[in-house]
N, C-alpha and C positions, 0 to 999 in steps of 0.2 A: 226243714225250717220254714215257717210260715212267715208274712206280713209282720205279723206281731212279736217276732224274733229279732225280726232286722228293726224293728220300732224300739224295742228295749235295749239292744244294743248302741242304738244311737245315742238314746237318753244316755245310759251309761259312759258311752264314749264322751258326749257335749260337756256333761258334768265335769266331768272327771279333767278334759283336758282346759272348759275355762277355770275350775282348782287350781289347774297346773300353774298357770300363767299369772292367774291371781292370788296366788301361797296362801299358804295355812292362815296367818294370823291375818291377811287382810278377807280372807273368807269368814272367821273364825267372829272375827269384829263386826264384821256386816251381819250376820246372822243375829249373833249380839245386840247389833242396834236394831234390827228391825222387831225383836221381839220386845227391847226396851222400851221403843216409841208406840209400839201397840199397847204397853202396859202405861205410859205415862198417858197417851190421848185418852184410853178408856177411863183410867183413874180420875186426871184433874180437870178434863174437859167440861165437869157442870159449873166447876169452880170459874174455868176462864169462859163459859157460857154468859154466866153471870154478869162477870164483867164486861162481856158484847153490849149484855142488857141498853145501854144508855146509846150506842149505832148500828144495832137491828134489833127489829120490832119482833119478826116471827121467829118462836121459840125453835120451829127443826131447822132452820138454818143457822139461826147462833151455836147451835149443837154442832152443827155439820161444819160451819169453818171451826171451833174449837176446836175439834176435832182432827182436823184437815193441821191446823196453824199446828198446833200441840205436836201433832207424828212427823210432819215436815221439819219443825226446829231439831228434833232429836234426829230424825233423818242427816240433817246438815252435820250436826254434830258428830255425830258419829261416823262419815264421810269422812271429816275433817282429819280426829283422831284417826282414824284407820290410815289417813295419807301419810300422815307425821310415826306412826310407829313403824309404816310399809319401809319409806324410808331410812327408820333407824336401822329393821333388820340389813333392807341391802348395804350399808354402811358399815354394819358390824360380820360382813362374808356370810351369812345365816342364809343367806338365798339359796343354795341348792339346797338344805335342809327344807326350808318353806316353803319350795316347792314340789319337794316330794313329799311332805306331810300334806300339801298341800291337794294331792294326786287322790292321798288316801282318802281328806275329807273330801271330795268332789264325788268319789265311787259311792261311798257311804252314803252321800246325800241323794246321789243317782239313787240307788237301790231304795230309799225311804220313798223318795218320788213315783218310782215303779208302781211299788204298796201300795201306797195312797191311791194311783192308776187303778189298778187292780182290784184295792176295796172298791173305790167309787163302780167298777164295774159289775161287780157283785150285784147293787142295785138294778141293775137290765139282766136281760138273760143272755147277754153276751158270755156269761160261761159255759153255755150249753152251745154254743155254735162250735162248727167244724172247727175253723180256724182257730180254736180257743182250745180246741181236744187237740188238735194236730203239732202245737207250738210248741217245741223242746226246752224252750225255758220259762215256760207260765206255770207250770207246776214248784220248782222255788220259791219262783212272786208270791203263789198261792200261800206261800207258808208265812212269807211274812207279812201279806196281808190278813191272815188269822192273825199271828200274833197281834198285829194292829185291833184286829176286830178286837180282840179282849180286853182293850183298854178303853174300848165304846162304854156309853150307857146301854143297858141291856135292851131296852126299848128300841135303841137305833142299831144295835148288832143282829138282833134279832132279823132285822129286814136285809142282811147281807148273806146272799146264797152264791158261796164257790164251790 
C-alpha cells in the first residue's frame, strides 16, 4: 500500500465516523440546506442586489453581499431546522438507527469525495506516477471517477486522463 491508500482510507474513515456522531437526518439536512442556499443565493440575489441598490453604489459588491446575505440566512435556517428535528429523533429512541444510517451516508459521501479527488487528479499527470500505479485502492477510485467523468460536459471530460 502506498501514501495514497493510507490517504483514502482516512478520508473514508473521517467521513464516515463525523456521519456517525452526526446521524443521518442531521447529515441528510445539512447537505439539503447547503444545496438549498446555493440554489436560493444564485436565484434571487439580482432581485435582493437591487434592493442594496439605495446603500451601495458598486454593482459587484451589492452582488457579492446578496449573495453572501441570501446563502448565509438559508444556512441559518437550516442549522436551526436540523437542531429541532436532531432533537426530535433522539427523543423518539431513533438514535442508534441515525446513527448507523448515519455511518452509511458518511461512507458514501467519503467515496464521492475520493472521485471528485481522483477526477480532479486526472487533470495533472499524477496518474502516471509510481505511487498512483503502486496504490491498491486507486484503481476502484478510477472507476468511479469515470463514472463521474461521464456526467461532464464533453469538452471538460475530454481533458480528464485516468
Amino acid at each position: 500500500m502506498t501514501w495514497a491508500d493510507y490517504v483514502i482510507i482516512a478520508i473514508l474513515a473521517v467521513s464516515t465516523l463525523i456521519s456517525f456522531f452526526r446521524g443521518f437526518v442531521r447529515e441528510a439536512l445539512s447537505l439539503a440546506t447547503w444545496v438549498a442556499a446555493l440554489w436560493v443565493a444564485l436565484s434571487f440575489s439580482p432581485r435582493v442586489a437591487e434592493f442594496l441598490s439605495r446603500w451601495i453604489e458598486t454593482p459587484s459588491i451589492r452582488s457579492l453581499v446578496a449573495i453572501l446575505v441570501l446563502f448565509l440566512l438559508v444556512l441559518l435556517a437550516g442549522g436551526i431546522l436540523s437542531f429541532l428535528v436532531s432533537a426530535l429523533v433522539e427523543k423518539t429512541g431513533m438514535s442508534g438507527t441515525d446513527r448507523a444510517l448515519g455511518m452509511i451516508f458518511g461512507l458514501v459521501r467519503g467515496v464521492v469525495l475520493v472521485g471528485v479527488l481522483v477526477l480532479l487528479a486526472g487533470l495533472t499527470p499524477a496518474p502516471r506516477d509510481p505511487w498512483w500505479q503502486a496504490s491498491r485502492l486507486m484503481p476502484y477510485f478510477v472507476e468511479v471517477a469515470q463514472w463521474m467523468r461521464g456526467w461532464l460536459p464533453p469538452d471538460v471530460a475530454d481533458d480528464i486522463r485516468l
